[in-house]
GURO-314248 format. One record per residue: residue in three letters; y, z, x of N, C-alpha, C in turn. Coordinates in steps of 0.2 Angstrom, whole numbers, plus 5000, padded with zeros to 4 digits. Atoms other than C-alpha are relative to their C-alpha. Layout:
{'ALA', {Y, Z, X}, {Y, Z, X}, {Y, Z, X}}
...
END
This chain:
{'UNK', {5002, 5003, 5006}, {5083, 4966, 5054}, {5002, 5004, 4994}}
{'UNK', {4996, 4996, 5005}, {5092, 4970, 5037}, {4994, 5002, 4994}}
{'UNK', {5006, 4999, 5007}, {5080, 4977, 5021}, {4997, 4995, 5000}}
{'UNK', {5004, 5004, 5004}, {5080, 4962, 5012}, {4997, 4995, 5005}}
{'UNK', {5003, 5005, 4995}, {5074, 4951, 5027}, {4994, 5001, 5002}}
{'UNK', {5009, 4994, 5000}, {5058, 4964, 5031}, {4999, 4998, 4991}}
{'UNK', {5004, 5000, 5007}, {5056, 4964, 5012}, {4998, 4990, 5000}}
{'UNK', {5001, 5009, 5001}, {5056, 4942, 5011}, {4993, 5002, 5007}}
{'UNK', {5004, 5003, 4994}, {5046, 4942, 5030}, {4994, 5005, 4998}}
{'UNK', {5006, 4995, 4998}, {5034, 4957, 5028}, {4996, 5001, 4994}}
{'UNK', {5003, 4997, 5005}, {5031, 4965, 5011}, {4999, 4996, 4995}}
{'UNK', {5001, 5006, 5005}, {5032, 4948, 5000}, {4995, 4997, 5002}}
{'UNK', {5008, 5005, 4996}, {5020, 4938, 5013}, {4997, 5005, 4999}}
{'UNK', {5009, 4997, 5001}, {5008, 4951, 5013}, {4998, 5001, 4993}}
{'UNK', {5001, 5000, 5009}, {5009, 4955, 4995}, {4998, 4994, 4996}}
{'UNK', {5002, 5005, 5004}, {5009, 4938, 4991}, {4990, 4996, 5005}}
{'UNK', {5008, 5000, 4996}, {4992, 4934, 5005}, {4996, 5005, 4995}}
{'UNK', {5004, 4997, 5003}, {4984, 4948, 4997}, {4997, 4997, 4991}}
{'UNK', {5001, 5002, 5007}, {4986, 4942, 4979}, {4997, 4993, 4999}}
{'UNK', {5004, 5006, 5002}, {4978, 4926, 4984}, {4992, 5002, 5001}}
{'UNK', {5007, 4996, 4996}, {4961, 4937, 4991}, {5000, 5007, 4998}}
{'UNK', {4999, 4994, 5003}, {4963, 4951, 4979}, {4993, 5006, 5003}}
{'UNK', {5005, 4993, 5000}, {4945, 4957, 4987}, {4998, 5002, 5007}}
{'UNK', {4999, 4997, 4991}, {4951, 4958, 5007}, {5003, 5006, 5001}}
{'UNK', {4996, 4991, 4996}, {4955, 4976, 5012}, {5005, 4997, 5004}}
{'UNK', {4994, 4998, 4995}, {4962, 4970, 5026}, {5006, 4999, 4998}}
{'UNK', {4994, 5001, 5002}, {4976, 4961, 5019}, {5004, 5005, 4994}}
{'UNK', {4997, 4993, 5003}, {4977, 4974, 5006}, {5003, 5005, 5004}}
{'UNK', {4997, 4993, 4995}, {4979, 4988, 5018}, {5008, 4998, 5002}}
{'UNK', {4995, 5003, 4998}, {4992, 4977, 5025}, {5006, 5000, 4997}}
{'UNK', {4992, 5000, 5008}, {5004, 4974, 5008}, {5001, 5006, 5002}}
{'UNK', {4999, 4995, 5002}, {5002, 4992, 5006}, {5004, 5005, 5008}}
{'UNK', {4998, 4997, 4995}, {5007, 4997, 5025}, {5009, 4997, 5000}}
{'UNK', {4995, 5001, 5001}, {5023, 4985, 5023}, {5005, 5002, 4994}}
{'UNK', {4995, 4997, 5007}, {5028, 4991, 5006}, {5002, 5006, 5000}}
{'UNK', {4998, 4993, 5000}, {5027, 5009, 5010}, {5006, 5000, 5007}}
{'UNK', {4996, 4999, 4995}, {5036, 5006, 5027}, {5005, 4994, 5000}}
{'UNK', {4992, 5004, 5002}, {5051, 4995, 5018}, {5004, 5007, 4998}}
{'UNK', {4994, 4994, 5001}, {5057, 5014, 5014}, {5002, 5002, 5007}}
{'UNK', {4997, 4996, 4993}, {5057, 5019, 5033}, {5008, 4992, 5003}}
{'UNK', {4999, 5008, 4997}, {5065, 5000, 5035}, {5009, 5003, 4998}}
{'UNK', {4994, 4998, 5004}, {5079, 5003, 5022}, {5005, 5007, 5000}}
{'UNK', {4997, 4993, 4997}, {5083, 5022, 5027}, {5004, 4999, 5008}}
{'UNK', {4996, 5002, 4997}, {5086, 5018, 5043}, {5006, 4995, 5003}}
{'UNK', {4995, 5005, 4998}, {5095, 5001, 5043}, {5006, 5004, 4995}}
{'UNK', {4995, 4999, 5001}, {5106, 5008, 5031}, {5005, 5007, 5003}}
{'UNK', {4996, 4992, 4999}, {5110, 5028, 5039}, {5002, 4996, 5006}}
{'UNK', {4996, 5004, 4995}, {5116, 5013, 5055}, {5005, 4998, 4995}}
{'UNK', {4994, 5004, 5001}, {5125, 5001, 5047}, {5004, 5001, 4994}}
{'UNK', {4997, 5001, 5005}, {5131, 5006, 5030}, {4996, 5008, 4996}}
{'UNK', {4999, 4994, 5003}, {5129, 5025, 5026}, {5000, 5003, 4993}}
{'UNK', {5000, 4999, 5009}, {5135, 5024, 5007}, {4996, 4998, 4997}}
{'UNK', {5007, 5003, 5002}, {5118, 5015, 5003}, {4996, 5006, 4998}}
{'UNK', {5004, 4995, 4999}, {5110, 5032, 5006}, {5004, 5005, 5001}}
{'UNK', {4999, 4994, 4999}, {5121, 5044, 5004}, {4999, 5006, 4995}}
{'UNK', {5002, 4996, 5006}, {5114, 5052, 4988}, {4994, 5003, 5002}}
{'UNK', {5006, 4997, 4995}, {5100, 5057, 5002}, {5001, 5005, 5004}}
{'UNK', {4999, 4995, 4994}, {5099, 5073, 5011}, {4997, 4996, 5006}}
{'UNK', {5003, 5003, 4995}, {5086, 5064, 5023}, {4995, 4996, 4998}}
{'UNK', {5008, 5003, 5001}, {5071, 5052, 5023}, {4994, 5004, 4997}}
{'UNK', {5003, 4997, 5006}, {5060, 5063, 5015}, {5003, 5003, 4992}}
{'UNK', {4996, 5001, 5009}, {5072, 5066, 5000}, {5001, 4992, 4997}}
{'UNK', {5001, 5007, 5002}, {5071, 5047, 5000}, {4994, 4998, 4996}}
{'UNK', {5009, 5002, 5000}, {5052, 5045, 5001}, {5002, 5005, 4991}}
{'UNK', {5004, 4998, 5008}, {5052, 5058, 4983}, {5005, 4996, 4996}}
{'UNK', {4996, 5004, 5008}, {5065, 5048, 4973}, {4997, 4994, 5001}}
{'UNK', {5003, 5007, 5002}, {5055, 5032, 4977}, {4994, 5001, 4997}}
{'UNK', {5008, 4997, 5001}, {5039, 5043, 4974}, {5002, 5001, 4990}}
{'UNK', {4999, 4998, 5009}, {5050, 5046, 4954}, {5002, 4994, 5000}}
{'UNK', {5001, 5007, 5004}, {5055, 5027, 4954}, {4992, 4997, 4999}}
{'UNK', {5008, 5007, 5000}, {5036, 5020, 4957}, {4994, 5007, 5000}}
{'UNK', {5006, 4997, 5001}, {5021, 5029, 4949}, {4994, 5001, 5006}}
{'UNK', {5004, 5000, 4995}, {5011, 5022, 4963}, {5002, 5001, 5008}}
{'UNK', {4997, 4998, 4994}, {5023, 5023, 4977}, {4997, 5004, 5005}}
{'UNK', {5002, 4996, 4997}, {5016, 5040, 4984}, {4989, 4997, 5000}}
{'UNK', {5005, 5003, 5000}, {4998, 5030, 4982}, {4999, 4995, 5007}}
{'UNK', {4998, 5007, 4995}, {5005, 5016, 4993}, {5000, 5005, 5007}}
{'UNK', {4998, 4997, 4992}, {5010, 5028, 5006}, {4993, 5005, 5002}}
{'UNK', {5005, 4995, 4998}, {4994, 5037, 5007}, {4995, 4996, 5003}}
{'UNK', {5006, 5003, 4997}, {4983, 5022, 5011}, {5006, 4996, 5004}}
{'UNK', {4998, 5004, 4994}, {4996, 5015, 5023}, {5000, 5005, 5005}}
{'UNK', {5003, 4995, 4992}, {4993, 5032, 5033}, {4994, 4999, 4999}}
{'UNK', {5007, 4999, 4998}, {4975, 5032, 5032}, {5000, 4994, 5004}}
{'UNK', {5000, 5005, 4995}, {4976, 5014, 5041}, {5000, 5003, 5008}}
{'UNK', {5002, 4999, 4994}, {4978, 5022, 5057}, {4994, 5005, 5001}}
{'UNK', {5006, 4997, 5000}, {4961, 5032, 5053}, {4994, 4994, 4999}}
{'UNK', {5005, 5007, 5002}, {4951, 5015, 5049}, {4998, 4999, 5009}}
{'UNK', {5005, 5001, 4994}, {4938, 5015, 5063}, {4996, 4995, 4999}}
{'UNK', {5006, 5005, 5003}, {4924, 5002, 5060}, {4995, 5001, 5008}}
{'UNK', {5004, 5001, 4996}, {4911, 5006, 5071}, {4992, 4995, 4998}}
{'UNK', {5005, 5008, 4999}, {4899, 4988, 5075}, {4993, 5002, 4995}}
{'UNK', {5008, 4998, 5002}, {4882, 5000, 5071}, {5002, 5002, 4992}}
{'UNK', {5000, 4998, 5006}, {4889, 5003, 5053}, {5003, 4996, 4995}}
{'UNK', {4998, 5003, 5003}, {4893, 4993, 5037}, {5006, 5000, 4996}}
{'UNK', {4995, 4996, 5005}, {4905, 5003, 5028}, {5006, 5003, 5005}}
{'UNK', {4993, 4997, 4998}, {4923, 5012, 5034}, {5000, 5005, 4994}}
{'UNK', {4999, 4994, 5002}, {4925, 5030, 5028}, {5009, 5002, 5001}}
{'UNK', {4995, 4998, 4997}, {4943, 5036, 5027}, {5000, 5008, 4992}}
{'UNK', {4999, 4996, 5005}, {4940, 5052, 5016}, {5005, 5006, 5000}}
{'UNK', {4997, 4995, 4998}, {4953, 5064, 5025}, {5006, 4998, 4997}}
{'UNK', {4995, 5002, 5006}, {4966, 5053, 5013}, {5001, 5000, 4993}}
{'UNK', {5002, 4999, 5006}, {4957, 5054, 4997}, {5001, 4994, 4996}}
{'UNK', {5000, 5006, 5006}, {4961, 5036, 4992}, {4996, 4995, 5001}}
{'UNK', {5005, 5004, 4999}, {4948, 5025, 5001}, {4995, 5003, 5002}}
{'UNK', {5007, 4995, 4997}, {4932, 5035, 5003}, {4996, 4995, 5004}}
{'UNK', {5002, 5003, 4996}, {4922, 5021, 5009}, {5000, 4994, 4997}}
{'UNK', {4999, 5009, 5002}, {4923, 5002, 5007}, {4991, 4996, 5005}}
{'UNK', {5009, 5005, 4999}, {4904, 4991, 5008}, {5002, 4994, 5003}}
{'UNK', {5000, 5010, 5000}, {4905, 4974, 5015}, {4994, 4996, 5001}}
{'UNK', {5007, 5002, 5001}, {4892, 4965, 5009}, {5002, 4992, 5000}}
{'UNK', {5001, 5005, 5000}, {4886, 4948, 5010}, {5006, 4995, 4996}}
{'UNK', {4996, 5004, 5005}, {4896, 4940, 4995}, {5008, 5003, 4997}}
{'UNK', {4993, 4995, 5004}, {4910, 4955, 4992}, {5002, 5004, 5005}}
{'UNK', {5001, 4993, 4998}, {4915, 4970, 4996}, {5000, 5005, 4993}}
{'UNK', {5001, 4996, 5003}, {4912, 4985, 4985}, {5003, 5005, 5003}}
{'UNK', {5000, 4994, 4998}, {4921, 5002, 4986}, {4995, 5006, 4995}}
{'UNK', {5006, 4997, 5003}, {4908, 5014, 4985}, {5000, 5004, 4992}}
{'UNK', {5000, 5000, 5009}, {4902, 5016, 4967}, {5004, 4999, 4997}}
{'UNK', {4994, 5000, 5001}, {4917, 5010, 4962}, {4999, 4991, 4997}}
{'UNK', {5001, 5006, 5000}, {4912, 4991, 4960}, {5005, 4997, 4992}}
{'UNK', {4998, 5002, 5005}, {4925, 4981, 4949}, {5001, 4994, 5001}}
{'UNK', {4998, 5006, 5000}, {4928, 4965, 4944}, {5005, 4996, 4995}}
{'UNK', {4994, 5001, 5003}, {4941, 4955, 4939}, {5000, 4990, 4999}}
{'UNK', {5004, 5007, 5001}, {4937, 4936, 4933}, {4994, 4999, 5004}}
{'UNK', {5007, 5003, 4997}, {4920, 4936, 4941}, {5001, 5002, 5008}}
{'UNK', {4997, 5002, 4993}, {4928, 4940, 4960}, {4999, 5007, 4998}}
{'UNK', {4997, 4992, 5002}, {4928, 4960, 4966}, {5006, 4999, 5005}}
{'UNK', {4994, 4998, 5001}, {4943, 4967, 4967}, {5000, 5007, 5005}}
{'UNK', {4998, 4993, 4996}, {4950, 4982, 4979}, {5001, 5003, 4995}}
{'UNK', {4997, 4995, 5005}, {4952, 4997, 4970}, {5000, 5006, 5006}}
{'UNK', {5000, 4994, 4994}, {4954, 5016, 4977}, {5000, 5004, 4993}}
{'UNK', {5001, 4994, 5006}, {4950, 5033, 4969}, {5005, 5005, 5002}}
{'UNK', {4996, 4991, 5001}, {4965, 5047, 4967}, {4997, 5004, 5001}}
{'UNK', {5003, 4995, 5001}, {4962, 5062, 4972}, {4998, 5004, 4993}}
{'UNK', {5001, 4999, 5008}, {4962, 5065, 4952}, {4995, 4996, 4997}}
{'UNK', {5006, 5006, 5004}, {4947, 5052, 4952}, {5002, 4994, 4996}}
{'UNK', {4996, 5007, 5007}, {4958, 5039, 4943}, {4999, 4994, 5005}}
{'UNK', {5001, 5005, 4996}, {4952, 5023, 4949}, {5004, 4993, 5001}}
{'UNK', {4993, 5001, 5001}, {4966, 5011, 4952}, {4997, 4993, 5005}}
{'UNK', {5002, 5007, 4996}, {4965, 4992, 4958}, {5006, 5000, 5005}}
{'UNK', {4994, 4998, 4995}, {4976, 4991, 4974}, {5005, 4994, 4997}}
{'UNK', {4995, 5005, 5000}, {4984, 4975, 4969}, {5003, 5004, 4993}}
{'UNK', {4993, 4995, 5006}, {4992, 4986, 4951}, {5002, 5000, 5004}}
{'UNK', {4997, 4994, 4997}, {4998, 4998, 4962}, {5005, 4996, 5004}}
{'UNK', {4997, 5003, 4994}, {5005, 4985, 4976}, {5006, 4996, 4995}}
{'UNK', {4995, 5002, 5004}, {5013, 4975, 4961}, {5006, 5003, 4998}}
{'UNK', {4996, 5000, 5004}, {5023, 4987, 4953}, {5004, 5003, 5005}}
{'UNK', {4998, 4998, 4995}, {5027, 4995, 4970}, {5007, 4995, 5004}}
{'UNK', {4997, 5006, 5001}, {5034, 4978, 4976}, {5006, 4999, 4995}}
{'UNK', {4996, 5002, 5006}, {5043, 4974, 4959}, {5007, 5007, 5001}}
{'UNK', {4995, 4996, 4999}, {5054, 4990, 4962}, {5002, 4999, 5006}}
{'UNK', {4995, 5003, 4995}, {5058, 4985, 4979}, {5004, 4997, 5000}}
{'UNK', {4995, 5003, 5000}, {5066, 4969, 4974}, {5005, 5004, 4995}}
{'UNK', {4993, 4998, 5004}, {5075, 4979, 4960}, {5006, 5005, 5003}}
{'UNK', {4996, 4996, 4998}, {5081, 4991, 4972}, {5006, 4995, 5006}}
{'UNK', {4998, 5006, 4995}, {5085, 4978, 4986}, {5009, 4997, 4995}}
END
């Protein structure tokens, strides 16, 4: 599969699911796992098929920081699409803890929403996903997923 096909089938559909359910994690999680793994997509498909794409790259991690100085939230994105393989949900408890990432502490699910803990924002009367920085800046996942996205296609 070439970038922009992963980019159309993965990270548009889930960016765009999310955007209509701005206050489901899961789908959240999800944007932000294909958005951040459209760079391992694009790394790899191009060091096969078409080498001069990336050759202004030592490696995959020289990639990962110049997408981290195109997109403010970039390394945001990629920090909650590792903690996803930490997302436990155990049956006996209401919330999810991923604190060893520093961007989703714990996420509430209540009857009518979800809240992240003390964190409660709203956005036309609906809550909204946010995460906290390890700087405590509190950031709504869909910005972040937006502006993340909008670089992909301009890089694409």
């Amino acid at each position: 599969m070439n970038p922009y096909d992963f980019y159309c089938a993965f990270v548009e559909e889930n960016y765009y699911d999310f955007c209509k359910e701005p206050d489901n994690v899961r789908k959240g999680i999800n944007a932000a796992v294909s958005a951040f793994h459209m760079a391992d997509q694009y790394f790899n498909y191009y060091e096969k098929n078409d080498p001069s794409k990336i050759s202004g790259f030592k490696d995959r991690k020289d990639f990962l920081k110049y997408l981290a100085n195109k997109s403010k939230y970039f390394t945001d994105i990629q920090s909650i699409a590792n903690a996803y393989k930490h997302l436990y949900l155990n049956s006996n408890l209401s919330y999810v803890s991923i604190a060893s990432t520093g961007c989703i502490e714990s996420i509430i699910f209540e009857k009518d929403g979800i809240t992240v803990d003390g964190c409660d924002q709203f956005d036309n009367g609906k809550f909204v996903v946010i995460y906290t920085t390890k700087k405590s800046k509190k950031i709504k996942l869909l910005e972040a997923l937006e502006e993340v996205v909008s670089m992909w296609s301009k890089i694409l």
